[in-house]
TIMI-2910 file (N, C-alpha, C, CB; in pm, 1 decimal, decimal comma, always signed):
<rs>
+----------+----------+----------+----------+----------+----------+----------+----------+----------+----------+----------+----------+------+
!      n_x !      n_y !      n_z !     ca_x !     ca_y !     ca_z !      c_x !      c_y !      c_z !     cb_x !     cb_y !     cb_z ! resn !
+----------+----------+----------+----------+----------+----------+----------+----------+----------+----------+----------+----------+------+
!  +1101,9 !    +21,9 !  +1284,1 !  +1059,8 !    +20,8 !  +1145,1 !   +998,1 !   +156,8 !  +1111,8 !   +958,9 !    -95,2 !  +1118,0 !  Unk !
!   +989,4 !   +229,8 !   +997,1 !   +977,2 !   +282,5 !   +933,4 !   +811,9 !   +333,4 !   +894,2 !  +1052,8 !   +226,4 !   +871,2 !  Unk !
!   +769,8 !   +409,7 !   +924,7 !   +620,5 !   +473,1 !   +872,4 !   +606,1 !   +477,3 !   +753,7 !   +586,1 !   +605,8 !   +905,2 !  Unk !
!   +508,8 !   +417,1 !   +622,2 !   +500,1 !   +542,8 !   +562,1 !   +354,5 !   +560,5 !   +529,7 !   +591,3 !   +555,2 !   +439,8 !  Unk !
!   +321,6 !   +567,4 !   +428,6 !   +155,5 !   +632,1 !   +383,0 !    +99,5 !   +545,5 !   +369,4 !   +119,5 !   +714,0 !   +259,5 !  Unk !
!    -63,2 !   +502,9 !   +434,4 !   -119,1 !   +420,1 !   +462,0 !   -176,4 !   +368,6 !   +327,5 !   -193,1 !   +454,1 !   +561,2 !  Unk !
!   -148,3 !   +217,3 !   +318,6 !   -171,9 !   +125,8 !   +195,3 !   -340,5 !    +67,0 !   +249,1 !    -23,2 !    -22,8 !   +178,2 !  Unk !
!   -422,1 !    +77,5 !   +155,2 !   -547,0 !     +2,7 !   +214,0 !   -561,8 !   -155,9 !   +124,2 !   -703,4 !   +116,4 !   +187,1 !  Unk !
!   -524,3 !   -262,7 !   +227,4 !   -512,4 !   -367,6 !   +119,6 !   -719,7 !   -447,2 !   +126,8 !   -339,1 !   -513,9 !   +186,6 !  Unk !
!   -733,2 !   -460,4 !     +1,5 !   -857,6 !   -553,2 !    +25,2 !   -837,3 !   -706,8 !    -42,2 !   -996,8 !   -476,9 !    -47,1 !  Unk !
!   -850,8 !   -789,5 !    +38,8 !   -821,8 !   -947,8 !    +42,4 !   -893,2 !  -1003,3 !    -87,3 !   -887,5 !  -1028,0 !   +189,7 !  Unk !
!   -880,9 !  -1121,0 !   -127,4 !   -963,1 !  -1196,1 !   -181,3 !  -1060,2 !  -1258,5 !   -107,5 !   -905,5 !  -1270,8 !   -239,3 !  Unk !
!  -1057,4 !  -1250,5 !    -44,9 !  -1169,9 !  -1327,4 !    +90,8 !  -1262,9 !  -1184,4 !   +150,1 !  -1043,8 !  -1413,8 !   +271,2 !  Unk !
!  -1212,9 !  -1074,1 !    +48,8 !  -1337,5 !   -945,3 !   +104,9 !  -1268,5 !   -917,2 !   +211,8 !  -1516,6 !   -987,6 !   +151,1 !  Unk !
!  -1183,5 !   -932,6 !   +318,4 !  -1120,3 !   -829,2 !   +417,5 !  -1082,9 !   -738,4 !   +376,4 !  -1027,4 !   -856,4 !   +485,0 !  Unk !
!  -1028,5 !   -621,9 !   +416,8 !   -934,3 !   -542,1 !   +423,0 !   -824,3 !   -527,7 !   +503,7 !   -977,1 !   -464,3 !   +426,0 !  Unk !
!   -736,4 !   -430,5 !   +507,0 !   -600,1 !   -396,4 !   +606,5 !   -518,1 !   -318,7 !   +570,9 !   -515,0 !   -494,9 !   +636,9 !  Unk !
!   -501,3 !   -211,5 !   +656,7 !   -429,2 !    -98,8 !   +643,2 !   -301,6 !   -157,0 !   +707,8 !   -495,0 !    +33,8 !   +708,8 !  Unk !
!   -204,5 !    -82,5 !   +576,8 !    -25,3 !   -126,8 !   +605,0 !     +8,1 !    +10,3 !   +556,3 !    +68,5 !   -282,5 !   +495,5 !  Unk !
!    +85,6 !    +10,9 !   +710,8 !   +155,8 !   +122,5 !   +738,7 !   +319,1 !   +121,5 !   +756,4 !    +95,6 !   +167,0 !   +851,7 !  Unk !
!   +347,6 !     -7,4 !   +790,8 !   +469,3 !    -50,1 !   +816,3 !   +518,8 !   -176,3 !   +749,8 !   +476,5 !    -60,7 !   +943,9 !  Unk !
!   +648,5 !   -206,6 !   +785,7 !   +688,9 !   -336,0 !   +727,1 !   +678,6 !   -449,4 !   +763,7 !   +783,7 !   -343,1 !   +708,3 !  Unk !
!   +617,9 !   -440,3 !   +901,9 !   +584,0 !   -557,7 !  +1003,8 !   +447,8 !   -586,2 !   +911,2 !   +558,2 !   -509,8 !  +1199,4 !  Unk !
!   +338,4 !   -433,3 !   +893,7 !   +213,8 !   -464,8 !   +918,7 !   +194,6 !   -528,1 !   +764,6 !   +115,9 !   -333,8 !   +973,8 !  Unk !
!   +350,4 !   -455,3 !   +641,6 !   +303,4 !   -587,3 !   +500,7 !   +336,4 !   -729,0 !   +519,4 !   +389,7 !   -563,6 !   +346,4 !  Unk !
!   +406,5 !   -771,9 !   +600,3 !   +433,2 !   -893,2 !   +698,1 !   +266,8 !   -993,8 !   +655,7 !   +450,9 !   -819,6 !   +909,8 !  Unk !
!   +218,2 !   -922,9 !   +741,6 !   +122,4 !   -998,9 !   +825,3 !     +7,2 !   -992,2 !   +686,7 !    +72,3 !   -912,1 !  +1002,6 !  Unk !
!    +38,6 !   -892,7 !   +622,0 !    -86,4 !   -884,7 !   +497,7 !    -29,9 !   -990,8 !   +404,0 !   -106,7 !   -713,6 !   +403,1 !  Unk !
!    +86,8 !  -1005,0 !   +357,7 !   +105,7 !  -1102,2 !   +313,2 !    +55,9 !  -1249,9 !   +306,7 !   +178,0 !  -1091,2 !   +335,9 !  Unk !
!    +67,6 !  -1281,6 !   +443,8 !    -10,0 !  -1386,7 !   +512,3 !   -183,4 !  -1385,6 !   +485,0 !    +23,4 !  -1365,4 !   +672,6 !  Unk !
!   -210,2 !  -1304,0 !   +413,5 !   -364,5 !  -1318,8 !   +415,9 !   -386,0 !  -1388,4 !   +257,2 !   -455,2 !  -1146,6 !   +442,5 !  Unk !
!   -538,4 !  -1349,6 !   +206,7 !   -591,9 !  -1433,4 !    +97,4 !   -537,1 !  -1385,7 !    -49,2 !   -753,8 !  -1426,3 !   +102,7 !  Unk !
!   -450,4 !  -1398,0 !   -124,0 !   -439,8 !  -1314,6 !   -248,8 !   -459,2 !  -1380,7 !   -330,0 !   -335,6 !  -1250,5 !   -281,1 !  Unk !
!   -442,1 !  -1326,5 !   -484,0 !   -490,6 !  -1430,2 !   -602,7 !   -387,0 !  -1516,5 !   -612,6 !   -520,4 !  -1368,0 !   -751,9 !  Unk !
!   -220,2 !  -1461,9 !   -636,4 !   -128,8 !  -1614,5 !   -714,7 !    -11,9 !  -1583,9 !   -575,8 !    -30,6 !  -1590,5 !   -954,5 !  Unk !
!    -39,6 !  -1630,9 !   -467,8 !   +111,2 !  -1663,2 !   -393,5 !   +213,6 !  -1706,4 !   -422,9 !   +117,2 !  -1728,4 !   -316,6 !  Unk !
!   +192,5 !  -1779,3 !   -605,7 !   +330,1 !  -1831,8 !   -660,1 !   +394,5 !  -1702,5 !   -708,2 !   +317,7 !  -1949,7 !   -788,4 !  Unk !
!   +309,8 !  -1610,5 !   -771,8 !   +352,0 !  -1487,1 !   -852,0 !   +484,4 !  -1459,0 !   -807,3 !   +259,2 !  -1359,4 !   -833,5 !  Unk !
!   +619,5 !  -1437,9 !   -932,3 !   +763,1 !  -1387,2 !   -919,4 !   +731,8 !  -1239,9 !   -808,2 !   +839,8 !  -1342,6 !  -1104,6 !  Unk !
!   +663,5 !  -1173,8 !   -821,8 !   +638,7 !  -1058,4 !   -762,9 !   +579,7 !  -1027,4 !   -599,5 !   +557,2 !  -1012,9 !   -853,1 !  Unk !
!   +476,8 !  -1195,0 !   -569,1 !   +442,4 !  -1197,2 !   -462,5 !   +572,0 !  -1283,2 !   -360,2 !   +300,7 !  -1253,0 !   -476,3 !  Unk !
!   +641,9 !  -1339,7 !   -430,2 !   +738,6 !  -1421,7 !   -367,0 !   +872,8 !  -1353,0 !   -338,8 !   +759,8 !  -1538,9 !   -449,1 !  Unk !
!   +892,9 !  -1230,6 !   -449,3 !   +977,9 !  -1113,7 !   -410,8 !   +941,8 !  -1031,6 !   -304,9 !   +992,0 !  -1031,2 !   -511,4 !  Unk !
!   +842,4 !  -1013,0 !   -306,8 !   +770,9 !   -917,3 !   -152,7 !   +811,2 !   -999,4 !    -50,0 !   +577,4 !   -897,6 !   -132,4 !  Unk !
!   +756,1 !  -1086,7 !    -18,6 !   +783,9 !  -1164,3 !    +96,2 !   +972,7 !  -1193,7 !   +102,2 !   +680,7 !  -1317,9 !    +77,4 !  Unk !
!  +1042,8 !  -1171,3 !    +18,0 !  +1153,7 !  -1202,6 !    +50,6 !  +1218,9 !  -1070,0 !    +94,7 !  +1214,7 !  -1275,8 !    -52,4 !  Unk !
!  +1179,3 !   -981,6 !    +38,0 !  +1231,7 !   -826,5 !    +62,5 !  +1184,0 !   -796,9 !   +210,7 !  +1157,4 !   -702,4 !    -55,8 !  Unk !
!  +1039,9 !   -825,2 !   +227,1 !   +954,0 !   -782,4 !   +351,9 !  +1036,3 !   -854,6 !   +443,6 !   +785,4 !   -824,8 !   +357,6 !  Unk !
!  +1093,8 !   -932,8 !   +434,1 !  +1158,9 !  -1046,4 !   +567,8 !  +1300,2 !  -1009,5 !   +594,7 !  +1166,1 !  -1230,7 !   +521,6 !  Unk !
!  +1374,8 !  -1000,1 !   +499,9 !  +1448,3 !   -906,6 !   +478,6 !  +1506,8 !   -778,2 !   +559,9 !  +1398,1 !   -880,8 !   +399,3 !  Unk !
!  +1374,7 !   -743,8 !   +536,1 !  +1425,1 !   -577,6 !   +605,6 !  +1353,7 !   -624,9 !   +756,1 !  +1327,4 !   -384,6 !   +508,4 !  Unk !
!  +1272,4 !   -697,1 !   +755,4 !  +1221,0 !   -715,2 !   +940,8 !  +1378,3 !   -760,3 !  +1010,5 !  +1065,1 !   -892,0 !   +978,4 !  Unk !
!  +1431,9 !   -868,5 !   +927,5 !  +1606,0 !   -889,2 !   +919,8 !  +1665,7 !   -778,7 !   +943,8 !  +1670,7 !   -933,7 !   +783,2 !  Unk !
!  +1655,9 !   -671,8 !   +846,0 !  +1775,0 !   -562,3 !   +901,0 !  +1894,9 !   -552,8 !   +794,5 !  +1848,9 !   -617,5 !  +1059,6 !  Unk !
!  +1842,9 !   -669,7 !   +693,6 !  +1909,7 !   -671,9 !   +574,1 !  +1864,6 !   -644,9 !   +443,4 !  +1951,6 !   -770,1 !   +567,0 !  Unk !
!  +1779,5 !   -537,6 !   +471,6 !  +1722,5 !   -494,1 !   +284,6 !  +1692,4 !   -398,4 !   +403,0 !  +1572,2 !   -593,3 !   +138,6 !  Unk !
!  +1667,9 !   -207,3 !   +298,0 !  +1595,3 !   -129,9 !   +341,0 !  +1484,1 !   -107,2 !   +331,0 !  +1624,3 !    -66,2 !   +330,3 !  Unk !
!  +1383,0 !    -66,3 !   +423,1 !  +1234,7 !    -62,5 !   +440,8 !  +1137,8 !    -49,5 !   +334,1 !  +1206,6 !    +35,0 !   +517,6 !  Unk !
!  +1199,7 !    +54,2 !   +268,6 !  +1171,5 !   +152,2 !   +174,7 !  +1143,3 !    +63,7 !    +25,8 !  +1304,2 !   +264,8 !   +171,4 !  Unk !
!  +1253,3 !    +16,0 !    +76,4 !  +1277,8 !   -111,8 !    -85,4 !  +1160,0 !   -225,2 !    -90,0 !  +1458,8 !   -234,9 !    -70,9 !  Unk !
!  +1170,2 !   -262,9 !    +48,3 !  +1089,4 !   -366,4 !    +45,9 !   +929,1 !   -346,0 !    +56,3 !  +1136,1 !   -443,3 !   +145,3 !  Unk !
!   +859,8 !   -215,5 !   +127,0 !   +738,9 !   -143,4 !    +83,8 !   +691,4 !   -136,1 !    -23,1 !   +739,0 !    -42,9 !   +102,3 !  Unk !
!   +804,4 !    -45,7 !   -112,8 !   +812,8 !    -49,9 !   -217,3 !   +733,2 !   -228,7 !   -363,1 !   +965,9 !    -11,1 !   -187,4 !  Unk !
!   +793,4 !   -293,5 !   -307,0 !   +755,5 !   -420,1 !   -354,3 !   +634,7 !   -494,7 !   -297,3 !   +861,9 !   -497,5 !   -339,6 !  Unk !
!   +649,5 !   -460,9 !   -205,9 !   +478,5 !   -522,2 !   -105,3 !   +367,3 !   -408,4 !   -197,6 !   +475,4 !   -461,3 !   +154,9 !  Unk !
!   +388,7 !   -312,4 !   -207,1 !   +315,6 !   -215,9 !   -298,2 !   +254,5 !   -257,9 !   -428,6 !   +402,8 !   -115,3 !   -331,7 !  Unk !
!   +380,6 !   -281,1 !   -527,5 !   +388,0 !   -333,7 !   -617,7 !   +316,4 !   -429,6 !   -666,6 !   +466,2 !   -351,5 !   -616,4 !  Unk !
!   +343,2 !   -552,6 !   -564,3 !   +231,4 !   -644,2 !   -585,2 !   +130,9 !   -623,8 !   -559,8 !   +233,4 !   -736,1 !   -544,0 !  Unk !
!    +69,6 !   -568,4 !   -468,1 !    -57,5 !   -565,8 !   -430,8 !   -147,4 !   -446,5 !   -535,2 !    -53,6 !   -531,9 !   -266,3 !  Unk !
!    -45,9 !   -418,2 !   -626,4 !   -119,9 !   -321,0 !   -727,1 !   -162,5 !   -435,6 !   -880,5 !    +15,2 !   -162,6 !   -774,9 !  Unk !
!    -45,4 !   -519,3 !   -866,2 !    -47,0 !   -616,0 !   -991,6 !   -147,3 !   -731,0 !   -956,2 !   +110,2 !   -682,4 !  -1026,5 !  Unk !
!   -219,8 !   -730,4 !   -876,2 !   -310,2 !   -831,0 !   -786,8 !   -421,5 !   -808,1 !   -763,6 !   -275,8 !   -854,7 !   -671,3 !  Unk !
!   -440,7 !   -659,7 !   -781,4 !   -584,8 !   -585,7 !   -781,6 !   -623,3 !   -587,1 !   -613,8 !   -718,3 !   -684,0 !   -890,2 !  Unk !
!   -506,6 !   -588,6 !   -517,4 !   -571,9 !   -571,3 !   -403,4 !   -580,5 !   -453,9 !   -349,3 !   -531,9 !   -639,7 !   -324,2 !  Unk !
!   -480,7 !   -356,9 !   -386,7 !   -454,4 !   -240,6 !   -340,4 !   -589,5 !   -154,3 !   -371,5 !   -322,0 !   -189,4 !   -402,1 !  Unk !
!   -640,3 !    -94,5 !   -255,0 !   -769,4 !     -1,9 !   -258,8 !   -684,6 !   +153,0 !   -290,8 !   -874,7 !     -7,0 !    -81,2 !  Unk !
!   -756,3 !   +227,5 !   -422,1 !   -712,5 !   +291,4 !   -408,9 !   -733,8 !   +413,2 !   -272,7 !   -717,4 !   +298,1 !   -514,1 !  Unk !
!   -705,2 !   +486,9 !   -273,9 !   -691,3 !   +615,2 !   -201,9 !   -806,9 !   +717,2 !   -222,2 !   -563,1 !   +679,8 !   -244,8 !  Unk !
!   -886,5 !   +782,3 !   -136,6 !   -967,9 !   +854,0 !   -193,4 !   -931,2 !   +999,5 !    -94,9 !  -1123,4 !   +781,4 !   -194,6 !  Unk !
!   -940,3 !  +1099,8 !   -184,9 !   -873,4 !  +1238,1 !    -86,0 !   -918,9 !  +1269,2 !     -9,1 !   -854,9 !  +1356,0 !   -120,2 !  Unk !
!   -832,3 !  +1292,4 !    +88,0 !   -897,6 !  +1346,1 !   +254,7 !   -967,9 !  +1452,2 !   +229,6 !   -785,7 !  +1397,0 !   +381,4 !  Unk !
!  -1056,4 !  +1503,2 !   +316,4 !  -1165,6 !  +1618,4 !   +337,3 !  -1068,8 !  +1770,1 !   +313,6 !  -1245,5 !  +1605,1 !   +523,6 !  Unk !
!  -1000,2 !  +1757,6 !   +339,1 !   -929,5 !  +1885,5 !   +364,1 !   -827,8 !  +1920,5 !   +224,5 !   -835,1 !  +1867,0 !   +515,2 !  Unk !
!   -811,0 !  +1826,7 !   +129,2 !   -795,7 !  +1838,6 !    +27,1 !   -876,4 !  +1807,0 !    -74,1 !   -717,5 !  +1805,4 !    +21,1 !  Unk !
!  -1005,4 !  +1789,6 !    -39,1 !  -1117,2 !  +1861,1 !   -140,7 !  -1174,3 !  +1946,2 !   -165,6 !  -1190,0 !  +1838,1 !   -153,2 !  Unk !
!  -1153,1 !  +2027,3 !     -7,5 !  -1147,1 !  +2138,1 !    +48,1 !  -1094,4 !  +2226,2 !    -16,5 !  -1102,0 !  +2134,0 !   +145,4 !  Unk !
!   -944,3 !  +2195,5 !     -7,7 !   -896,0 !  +2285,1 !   -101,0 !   -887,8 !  +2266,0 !   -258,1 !   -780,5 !  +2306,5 !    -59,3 !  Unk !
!   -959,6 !  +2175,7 !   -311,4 !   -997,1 !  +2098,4 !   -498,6 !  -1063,5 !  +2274,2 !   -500,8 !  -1175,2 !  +1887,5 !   -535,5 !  Unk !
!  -1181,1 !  +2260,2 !   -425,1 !  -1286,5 !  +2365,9 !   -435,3 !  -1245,7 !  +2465,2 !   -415,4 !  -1386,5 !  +2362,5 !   -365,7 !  Unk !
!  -1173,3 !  +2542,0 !   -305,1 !  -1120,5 !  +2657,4 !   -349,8 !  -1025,4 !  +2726,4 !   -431,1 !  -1105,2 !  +2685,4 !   -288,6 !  Unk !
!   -965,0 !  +2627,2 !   -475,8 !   -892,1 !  +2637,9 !   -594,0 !   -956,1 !  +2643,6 !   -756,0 !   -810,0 !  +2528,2 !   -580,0 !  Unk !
!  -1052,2 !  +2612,2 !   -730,7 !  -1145,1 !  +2589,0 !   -863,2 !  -1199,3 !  +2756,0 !   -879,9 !  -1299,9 !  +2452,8 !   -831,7 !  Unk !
!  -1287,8 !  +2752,7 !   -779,7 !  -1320,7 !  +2872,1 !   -717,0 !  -1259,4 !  +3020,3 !   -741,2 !  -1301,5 !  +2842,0 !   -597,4 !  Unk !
!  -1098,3 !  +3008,4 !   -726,3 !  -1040,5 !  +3104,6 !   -760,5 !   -976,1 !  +3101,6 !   -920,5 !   -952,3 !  +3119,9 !   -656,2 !  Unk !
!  -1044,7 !  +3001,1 !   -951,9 !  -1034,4 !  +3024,8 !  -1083,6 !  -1106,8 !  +3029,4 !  -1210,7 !   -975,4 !  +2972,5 !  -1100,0 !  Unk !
!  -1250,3 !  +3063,5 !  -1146,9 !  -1349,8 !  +3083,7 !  -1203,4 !  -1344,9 !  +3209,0 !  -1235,1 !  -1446,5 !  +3047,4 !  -1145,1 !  Unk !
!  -1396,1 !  +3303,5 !  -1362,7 !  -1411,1 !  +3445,9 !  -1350,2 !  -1499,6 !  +3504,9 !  -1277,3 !  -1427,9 !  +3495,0 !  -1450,9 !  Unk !
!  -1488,6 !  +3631,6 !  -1257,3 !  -1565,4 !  +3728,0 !  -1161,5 !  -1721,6 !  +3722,0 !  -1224,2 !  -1492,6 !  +3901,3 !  -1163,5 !  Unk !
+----------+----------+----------+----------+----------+----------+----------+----------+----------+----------+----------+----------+------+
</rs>
């Protein structure tokens, strides 16, 4: 399976879980969310199974595990690594006048 950029999911039950893969939206699925009936949460899980199948691509089905977990309010956003605030500031920096 397929890597891609780490999703930080936070539960309704206050957990969290980082999904990195298609196994690991698998298993997040399986945890606490608001509507498990949702057209969107029931598409994830069919895509996510799917491609663990070998019959949908990874990408597609991430893609939708994503999706929902944005329409669900679980998805944590992202906050920028050190090294690109790093560079926020020197970029600012060089664009300040003399």
């Amino acid at each position: 399976m397929s890597r891609f950029l780490p999703l930080t999911i936070r539960f309704i039950s206050g957990g969290t879980m980082m999904v990195t893969t298609v196994a690991e939206a698998r298993k997040a699925l399986d945890g606490t969310w608001k509507n498990k009936e949702a057209p969107a949460y029931l598409d994830a899980v069919r895509l996510v199974d799917d491609a663990i199948a070998g019959t949908c691509r990874p990408a597609v089905a991430f893609a939708a595990f994503k999706k929902v977990a944005r329409e669900q309010g679980l998805l944590k956003s992202a906050q920028p690594s050190a090294a690109l605030t790093m560079l926020d500031e020197l970029w600012s920096r060089s664009k300040a006048p003399p």
